[in-house]
C-alpha positions as CSV (number, residue, x, y, z in Angstrom):
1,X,-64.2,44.1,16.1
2,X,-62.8,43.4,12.7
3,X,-65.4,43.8,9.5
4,X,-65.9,40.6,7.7
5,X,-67.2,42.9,4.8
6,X,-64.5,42.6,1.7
7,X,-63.8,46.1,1.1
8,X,-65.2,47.5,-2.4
9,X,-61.7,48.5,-3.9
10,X,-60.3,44.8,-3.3
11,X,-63.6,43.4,-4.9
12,X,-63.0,45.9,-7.8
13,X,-59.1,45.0,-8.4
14,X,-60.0,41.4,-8.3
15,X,-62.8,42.1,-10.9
16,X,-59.8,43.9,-12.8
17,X,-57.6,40.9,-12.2
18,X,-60.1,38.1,-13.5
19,X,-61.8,40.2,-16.0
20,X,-58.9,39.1,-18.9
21,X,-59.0,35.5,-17.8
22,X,-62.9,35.1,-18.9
23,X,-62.0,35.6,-22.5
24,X,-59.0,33.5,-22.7
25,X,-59.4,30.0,-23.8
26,X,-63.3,30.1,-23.0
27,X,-66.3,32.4,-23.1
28,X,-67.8,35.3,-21.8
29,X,-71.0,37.6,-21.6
30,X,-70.7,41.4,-23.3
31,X,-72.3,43.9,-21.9
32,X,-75.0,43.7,-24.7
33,X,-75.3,39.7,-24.0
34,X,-73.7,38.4,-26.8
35,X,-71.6,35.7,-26.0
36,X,-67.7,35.7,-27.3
37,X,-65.6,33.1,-27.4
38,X,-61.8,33.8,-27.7
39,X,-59.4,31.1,-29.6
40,X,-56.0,31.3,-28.9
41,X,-53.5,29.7,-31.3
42,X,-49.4,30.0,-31.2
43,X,-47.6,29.7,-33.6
44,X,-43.8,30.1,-34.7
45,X,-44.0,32.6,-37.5
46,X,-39.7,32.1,-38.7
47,X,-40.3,28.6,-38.5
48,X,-41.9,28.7,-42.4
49,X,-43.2,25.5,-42.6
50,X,-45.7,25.8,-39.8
51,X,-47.4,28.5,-42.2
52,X,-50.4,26.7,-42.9
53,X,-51.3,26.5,-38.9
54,X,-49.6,29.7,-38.6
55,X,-48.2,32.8,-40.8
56,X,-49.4,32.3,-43.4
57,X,-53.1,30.8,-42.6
58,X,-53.3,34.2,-40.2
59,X,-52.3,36.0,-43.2
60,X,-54.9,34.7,-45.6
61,X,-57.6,35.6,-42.6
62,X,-59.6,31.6,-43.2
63,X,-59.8,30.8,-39.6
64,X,-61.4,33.8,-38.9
65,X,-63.8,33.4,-41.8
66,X,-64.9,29.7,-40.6
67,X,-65.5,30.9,-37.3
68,X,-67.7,34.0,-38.5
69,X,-69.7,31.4,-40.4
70,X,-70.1,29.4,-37.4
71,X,-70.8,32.2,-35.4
72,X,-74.0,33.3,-37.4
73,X,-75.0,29.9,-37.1
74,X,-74.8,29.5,-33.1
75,X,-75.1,33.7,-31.9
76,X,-71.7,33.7,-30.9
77,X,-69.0,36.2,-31.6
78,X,-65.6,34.2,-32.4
79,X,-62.3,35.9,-31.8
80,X,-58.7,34.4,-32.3
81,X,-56.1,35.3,-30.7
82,X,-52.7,35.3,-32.6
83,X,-49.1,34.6,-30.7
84,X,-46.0,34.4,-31.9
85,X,-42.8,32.5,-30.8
86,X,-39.4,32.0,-31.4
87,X,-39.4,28.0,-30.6
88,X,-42.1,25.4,-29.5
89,X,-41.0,25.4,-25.7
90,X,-43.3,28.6,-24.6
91,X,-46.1,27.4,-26.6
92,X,-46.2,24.2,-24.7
93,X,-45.6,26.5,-21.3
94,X,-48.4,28.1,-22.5
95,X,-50.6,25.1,-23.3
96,X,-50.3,23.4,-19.9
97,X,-51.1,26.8,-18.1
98,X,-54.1,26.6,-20.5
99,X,-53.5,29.9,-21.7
100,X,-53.0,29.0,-25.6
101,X,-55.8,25.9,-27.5
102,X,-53.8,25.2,-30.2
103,X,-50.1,25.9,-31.2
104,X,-47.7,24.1,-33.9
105,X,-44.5,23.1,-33.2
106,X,-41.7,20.5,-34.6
107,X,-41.7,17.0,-33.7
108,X,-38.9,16.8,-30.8
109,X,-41.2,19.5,-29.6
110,X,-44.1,18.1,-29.5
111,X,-43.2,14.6,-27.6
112,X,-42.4,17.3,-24.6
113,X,-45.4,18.9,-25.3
114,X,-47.5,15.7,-24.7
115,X,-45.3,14.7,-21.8
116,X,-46.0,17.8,-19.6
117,X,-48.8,18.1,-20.8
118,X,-49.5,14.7,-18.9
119,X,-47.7,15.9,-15.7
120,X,-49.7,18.9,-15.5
121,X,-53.0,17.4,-15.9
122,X,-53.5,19.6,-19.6
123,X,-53.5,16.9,-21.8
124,X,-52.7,17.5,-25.5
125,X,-53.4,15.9,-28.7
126,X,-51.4,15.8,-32.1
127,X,-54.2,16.9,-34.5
128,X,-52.5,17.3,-37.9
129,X,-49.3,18.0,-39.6
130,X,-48.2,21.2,-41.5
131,X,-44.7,20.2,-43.7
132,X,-42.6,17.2,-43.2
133,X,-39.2,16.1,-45.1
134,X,-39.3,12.1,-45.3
135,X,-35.7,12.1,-45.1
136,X,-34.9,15.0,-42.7
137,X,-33.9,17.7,-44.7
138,X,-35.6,20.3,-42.5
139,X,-32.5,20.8,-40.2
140,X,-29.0,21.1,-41.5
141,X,-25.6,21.8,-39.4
142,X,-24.0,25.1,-40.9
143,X,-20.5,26.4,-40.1
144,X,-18.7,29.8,-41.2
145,X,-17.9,29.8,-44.7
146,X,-14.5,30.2,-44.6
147,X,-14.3,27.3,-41.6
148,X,-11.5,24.6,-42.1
149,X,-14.7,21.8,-41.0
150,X,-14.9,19.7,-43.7
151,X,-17.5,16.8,-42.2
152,X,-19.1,16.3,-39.2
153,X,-16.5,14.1,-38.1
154,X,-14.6,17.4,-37.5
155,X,-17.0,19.1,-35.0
156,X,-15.5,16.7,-32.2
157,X,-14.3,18.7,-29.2
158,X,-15.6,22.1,-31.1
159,X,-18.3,24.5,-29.9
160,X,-21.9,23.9,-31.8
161,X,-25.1,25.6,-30.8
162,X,-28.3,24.2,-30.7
163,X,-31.4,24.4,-29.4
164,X,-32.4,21.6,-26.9
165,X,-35.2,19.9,-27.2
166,X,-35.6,21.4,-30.9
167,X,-35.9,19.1,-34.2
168,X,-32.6,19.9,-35.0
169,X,-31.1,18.7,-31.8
170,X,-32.4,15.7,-32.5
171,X,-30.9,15.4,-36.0
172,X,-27.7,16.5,-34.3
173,X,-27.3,13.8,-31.5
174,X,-28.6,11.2,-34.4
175,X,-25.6,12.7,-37.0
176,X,-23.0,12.9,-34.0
177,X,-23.7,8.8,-32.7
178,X,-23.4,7.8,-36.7
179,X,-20.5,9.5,-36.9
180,X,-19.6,7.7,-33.8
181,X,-19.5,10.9,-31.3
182,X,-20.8,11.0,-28.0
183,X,-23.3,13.5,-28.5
184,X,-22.8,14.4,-24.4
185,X,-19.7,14.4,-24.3
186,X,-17.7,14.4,-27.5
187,X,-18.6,18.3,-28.6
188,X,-19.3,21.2,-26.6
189,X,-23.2,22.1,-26.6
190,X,-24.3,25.0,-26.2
191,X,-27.4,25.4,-25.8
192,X,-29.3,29.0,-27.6
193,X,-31.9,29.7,-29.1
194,X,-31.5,29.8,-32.9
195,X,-31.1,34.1,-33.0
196,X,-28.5,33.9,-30.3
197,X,-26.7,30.7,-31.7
198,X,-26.4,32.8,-35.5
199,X,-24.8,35.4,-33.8
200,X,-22.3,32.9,-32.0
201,X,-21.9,31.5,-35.8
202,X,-20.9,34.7,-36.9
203,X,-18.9,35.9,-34.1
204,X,-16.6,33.0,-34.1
205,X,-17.7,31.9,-30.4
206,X,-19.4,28.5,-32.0
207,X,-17.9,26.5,-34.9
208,X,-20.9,25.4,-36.0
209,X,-25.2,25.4,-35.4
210,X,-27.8,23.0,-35.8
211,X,-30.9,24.3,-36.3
212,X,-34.5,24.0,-37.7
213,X,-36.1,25.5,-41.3
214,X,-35.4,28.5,-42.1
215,X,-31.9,29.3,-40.0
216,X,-29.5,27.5,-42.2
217,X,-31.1,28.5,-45.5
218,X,-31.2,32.1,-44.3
219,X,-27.4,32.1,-43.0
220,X,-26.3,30.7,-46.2
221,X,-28.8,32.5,-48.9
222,X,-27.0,35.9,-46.7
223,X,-23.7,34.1,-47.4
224,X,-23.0,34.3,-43.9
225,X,-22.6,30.2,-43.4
226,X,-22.0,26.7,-45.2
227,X,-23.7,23.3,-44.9
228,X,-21.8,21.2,-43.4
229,X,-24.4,18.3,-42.8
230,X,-27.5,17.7,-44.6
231,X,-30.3,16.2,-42.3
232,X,-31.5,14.5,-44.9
233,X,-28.3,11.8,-45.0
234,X,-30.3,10.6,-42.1
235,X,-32.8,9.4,-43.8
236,X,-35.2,9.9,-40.7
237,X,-38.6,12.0,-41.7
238,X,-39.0,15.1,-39.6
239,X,-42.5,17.1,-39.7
240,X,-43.9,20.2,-37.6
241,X,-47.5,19.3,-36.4
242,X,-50.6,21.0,-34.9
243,X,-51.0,20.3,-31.4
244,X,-54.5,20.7,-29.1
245,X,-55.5,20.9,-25.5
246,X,-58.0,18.1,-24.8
247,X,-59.9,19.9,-22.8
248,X,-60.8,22.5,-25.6
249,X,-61.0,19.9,-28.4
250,X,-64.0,18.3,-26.3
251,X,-65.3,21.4,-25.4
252,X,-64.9,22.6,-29.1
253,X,-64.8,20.0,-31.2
254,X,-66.7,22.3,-33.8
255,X,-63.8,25.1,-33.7
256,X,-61.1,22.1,-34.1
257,X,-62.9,21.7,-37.3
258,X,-62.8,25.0,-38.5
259,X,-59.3,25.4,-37.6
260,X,-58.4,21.8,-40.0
261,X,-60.5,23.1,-42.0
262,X,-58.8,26.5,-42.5
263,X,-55.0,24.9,-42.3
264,X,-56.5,22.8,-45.3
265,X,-57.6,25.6,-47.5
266,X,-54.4,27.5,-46.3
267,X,-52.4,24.2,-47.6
268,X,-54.2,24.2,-50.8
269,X,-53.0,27.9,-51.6
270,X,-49.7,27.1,-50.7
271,X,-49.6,24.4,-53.3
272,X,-51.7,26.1,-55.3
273,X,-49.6,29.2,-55.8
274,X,-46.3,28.7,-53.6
275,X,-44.5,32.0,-54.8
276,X,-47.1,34.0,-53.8
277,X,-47.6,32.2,-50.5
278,X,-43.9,32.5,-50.4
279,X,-43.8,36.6,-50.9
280,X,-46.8,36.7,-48.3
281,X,-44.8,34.5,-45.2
282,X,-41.7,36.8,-46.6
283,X,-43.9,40.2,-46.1
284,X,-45.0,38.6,-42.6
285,X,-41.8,37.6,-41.5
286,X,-39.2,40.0,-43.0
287,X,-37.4,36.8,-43.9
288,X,-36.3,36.6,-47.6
289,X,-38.8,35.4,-49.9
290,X,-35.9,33.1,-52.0
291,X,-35.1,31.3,-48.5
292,X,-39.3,30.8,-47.9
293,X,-39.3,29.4,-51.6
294,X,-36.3,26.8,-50.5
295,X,-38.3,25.4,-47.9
296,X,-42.1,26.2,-49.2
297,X,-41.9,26.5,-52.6
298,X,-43.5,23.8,-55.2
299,X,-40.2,21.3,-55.0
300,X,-39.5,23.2,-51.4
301,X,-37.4,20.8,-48.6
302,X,-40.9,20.8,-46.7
303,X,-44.1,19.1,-47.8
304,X,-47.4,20.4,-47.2
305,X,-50.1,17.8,-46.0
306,X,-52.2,18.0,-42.8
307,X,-52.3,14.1,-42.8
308,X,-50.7,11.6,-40.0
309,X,-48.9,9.3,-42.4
310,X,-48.1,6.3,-40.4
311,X,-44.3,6.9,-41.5
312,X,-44.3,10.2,-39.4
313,X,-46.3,8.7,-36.6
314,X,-43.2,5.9,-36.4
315,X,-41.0,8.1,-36.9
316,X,-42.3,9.9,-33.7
317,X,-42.2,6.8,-31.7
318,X,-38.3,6.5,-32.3
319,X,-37.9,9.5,-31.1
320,X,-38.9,9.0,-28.0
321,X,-35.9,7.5,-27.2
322,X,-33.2,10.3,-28.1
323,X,-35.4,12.6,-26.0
324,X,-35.4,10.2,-23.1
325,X,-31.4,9.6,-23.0
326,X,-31.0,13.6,-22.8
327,X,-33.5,13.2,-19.7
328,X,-36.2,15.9,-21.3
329,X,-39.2,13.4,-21.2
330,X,-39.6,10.0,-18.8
331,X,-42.2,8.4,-21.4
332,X,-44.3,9.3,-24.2
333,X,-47.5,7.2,-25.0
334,X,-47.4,8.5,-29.0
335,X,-50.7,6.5,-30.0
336,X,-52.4,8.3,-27.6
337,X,-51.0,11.1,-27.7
338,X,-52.2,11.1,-31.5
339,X,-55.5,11.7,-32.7
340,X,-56.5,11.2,-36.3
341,X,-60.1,11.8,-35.5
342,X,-60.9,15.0,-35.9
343,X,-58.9,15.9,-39.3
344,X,-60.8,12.6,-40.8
345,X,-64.1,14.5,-39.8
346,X,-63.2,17.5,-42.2
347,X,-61.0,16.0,-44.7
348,X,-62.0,12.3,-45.0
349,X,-60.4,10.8,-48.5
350,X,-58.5,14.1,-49.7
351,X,-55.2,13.2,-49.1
352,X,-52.7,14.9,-51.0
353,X,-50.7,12.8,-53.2
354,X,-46.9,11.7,-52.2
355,X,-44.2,14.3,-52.6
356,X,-42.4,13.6,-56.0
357,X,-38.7,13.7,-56.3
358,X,-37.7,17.4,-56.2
359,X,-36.6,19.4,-59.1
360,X,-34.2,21.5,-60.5
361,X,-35.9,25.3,-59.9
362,X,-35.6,29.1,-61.8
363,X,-37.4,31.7,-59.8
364,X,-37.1,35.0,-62.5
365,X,-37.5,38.2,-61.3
366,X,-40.5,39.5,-61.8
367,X,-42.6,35.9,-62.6
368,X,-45.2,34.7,-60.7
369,X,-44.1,31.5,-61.1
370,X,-40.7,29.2,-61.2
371,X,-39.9,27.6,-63.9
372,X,-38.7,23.7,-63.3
373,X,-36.1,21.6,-64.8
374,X,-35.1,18.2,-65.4
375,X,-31.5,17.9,-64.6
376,X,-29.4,20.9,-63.3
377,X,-27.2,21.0,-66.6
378,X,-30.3,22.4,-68.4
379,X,-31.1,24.9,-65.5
380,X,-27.5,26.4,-65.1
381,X,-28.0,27.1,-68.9
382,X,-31.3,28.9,-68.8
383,X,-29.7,31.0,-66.6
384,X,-27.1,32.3,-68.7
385,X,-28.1,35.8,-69.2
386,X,-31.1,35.5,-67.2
387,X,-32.9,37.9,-65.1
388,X,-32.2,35.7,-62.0
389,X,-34.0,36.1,-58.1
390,X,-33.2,32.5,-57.4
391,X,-32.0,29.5,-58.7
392,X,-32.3,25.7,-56.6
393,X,-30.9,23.0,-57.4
394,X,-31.4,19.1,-55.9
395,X,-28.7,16.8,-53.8
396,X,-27.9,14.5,-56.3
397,X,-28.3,11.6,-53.3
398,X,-30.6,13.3,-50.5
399,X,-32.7,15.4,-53.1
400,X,-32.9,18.1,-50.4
401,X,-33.3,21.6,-52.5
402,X,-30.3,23.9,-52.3
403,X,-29.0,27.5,-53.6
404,X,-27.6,26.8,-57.1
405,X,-24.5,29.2,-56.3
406,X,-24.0,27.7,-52.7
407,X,-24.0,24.0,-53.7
408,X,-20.7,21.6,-54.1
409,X,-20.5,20.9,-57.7
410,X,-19.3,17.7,-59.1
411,X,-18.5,17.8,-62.8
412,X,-18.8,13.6,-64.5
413,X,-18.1,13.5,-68.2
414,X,-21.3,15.7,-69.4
415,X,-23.1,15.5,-66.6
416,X,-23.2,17.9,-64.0
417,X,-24.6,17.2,-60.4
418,X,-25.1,19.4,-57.1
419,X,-24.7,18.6,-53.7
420,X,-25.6,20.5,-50.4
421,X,-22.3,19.7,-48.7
422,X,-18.7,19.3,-49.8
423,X,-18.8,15.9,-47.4
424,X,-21.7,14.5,-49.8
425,X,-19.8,15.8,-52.6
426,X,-16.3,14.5,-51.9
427,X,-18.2,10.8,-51.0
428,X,-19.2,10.8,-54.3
429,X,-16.3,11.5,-55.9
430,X,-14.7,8.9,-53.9
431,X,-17.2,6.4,-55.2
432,X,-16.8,7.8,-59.0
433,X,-12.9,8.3,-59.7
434,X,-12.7,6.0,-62.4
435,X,-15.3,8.3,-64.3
436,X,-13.4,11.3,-64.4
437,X,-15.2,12.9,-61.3
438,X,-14.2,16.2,-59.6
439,X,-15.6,19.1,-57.8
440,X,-15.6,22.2,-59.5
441,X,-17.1,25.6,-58.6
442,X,-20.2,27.1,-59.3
443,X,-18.7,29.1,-62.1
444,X,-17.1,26.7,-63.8
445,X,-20.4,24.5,-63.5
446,X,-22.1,27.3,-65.1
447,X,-19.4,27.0,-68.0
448,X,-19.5,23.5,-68.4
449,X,-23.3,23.8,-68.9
450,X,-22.9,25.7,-72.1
């Protein structure tokens, strides 16, 4: 007869096998009976402005000290457990295996992270923002720079690589249907992830690539692309967002706290000192500390703010639709998937106050701070002779922050304005002939300024 007994070396490899899984995403005894509890948080550490729910909050260690604090308080030793990812699509693989508790992500991203998490019974919840662009200036179409595109009307039948399901996807198909291309059929997709689609970019086997904060900035700060369309003509706010499996928020509401509380102290450094929260992402990333400071920095494309504005919530529900005609989600119920609670438990009445219009920027070498300017004129004449690390100008229409030396440059009388794109550039020209209105380069700007 055959022994019913479970032999001792099966019972010891599945002790091996399980042993991990009791410290993921939950609790377990130590061998001294002190109870841990492991938190596990993804995060996107190139995509610079999740930093306060990622880089840059890991960085300045204040989850970590909220959960000591509560550990003293309850007996229970709190771990977090950092991972990093390329894109929000793992995260949310991650999340609905209910293998990572909280992760941050952009907002196409996190529509299909509430829908599967729906289908596979791990519900999630949209918790709090990290930076948003009211006018979609996150993500930006780039081409080579010495590409014939002119506009985006041009990319019709050519190769551009996106990421599916990404932000900038999103403000893709949107630009494409405006400019009235089929976004299916009317250019040829390819679908990469950001790494793969700037090497394409560079290789010559895509003609241009949509994608999220920081790969445009980067490409063109390394002088290795162009804009060719600022997100921001869309005039549709994008954000990145902290999203949370239900099941752990109920479970630990408490460590939800700490972690909003934590992303709020981690915003109020940012703010606070933005280059040096800009050299720290750029130590943590390898990424260049000027391109962080485009995005992050205290006029950056991005604003910080944890809070669900009802104009990102909106915006959220209209995308819903975009997602549903590429066939990525069925439905999305966005109120529910959004929860205001639990950031109004740790933060009630400290809302930041409204981005202001952003400002002309001179980042010195060797200052801890940028100087700011009111017009781009006066800022292309303090650098004359300066000691320069980085200089940003505004979009004279979208406001979106730019490179000084990679901007279009339109030269009106005495004035002297900047735009992101030679489209927006030559629009306005179009619009301004009888003043004498012309594009000029960056040199000749910087003459003119004199």
């Amino acid at each position: 007869m055959r022994s019913t007994r479970t032999p001792v070396r099966l019972v010891l490899a599945l002790a091996a096998l399980l042993a991990p899984l009791a410290t993921a995403c939950g609790s377990a005894s130590g061998a001294d009976g002190a109870k841990t509890v492991t938190v596990t948080v993804g995060y996107q550490s190139k995509t610079i402005n999740t930093v306060t729910a990622g880089t840059l909050l890991r960085s300045l260690g204040y989850f970590e000290q909220e959960l000591a604090a509560r550990g003293k308080k309850d007996g229970v030793t709190y771990k977090v457990d950092w991972q990093d990812y390329a894109t929000g699509a793992p995260i949310t693989a991650q999340m609905t295996a209910g293998k990572i508790d909280i992760g941050s992500m952009g907002d196409f991203p996190l529509l299909i992270n509430a829908a599967r998490g729906r289908e596979l019974k791990q519900p999630t919840r949209l918790v709090s923002v990290t930076g948003y662009n009211l006018r979609g200036g996150l993500n930006t179409v780039v081409t080579a720079p010495d590409s014939k595109l002119e506009s985006l009307a041009d990319l019709r039948g050519k190769k551009v690589s996106t990421s599916v399901g990404s932000a900038a996807d999103g403000t893709l198909v949107r630009a494409l249907q405006r400019a009235g291309i089929d976004p299916s059929s009317g250019i040829q997709k390819l679908n990469q992830q950001p790494s793969v689609g700037a090497s394409a970019l560079q290789a010559g086997s895509a003609d241009a690539l949509s994608q999220f904060v920081a790969w445009p900035g980067q490409l063109a700060y390394e002088g290795k692309a162009r804009a060719l369309y600022d997100g921001a003509e869309l005039n549709v706010p994008t954000f990145h967002g902290v999203t949370v499996r239900e099941k752990f928020a109920a479970q630990r509401a408490g460590v939800l706290d700490d972690f909003l509380r934590a992303q709020r102290k981690a915003t109020d450094y940012l703010r606070t000192n933005p280059v040096a929260a800009a050299e720290s992402v750029a130590k943590e990333t390898g990424l260049p500390a000027e391109v962080v400071y485009l995005y992050n920095g205290a006029h950056g494309i991005a604003t910080f703010d944890p809070a669900l504005r009802p104009e990102l919530v909106a915006a959220l529900k209209a995308d819903v639709p975009v997602l549903k005609d590429a066939k990525l989600v069925a439905d999305v119920d966005v109120d529910a998937f959004v929860d205001p609670a639990p950031l109004k438990r740790v933060a009630a009445g400290q809302d930041y106050p409204v981005a202001a219009p952003a400002r002309a920027e001179l980042w010195r070498r060797g200052q801890a701070r940028a100087e700011s300017f009111d017009s781009p004129r006066e800022l292309l004449k303090a650098a004359k002779g300066a000691d320069v690390r980085a200089a940003y100008v505004p979009d004279a229409v979208t406001g979106t922050l730019w490179f000084a030396d990679q901007a279009v440059w339109v030269a009106e009388g005495s004035d002297l304005r900047a735009f992101v794109t030679r489209a927006g550039a030559t629009a306005y020209v179009d619009r301004h002939r009888e003043s004498g209105a012309r594009i000029v380069g960056f040199a000749e700007a910087g003459a003119l300024a004199s």
